[in-house]
N, C-alpha and C positions, 0 to 999 in steps of 0.2 A: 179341432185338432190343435195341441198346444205346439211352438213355435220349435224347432229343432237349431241348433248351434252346433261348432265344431268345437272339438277341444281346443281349438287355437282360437277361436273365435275369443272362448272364457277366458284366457291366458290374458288378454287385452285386458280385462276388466278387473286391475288390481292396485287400484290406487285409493287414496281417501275418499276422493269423490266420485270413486266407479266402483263398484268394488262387489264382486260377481264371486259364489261357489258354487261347485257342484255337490250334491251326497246324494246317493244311489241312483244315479243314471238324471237327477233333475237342476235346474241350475237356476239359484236362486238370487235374484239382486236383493245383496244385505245391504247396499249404500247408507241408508236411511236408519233402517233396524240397527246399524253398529255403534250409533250413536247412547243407543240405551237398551246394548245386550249386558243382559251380568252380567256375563263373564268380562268384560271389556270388551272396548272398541279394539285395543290394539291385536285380539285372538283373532277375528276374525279379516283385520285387513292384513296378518299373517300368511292367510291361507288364501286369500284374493286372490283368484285366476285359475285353481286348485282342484282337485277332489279331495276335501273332505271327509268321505263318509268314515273311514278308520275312527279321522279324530274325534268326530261329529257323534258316533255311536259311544267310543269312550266315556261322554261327561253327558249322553241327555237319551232318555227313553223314545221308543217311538209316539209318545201323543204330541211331542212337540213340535217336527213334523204336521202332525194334523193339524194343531192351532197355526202355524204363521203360513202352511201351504196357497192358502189363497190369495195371502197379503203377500209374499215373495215370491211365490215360483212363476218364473217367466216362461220356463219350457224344458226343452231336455236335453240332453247333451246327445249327438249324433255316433253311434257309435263305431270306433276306427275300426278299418280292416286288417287282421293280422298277415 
């Protein structure tokens, strides 16, 4: 079972040297990746602490997802109660 987080949890991790997204329900540490994402480093410590998945679906298909799922996704975000 992958590790669960709160969305305040993610909120924390938005800094250069932290730097945490969510996109669909999983939450991934970019820290490292943002260093040598195309698009730039600075898109993604934008969205650091965030969800994501709007922007995320906008500029990239779902295989890419499947290519870096194993190297970043840490777990998944816990989902609030309405």
């Amino acid at each position: 079972m992958s590790k669960q987080y709160s969305l305040a949890e993610v909120k924390k991790h938005n800094k250069d040297d932290d730097c945490w997204i969510i996109i669909n329900g999983g939450v991934y540490d970019v820290t490292k990746f943002a260093k040598i994402h195309p698009g730039g480093k600075k898109i993604l410590l934008r969205e650091g602490g965030k969800d994501s998945s709007k922007k995320f679906k906008m500029f990239h298909g779902p295989n890419v997802l499947k290519k870096y799922n194993k190297k970043l996704k840490i777990g998944t975000v816990i989902a609030s109660k309405l």
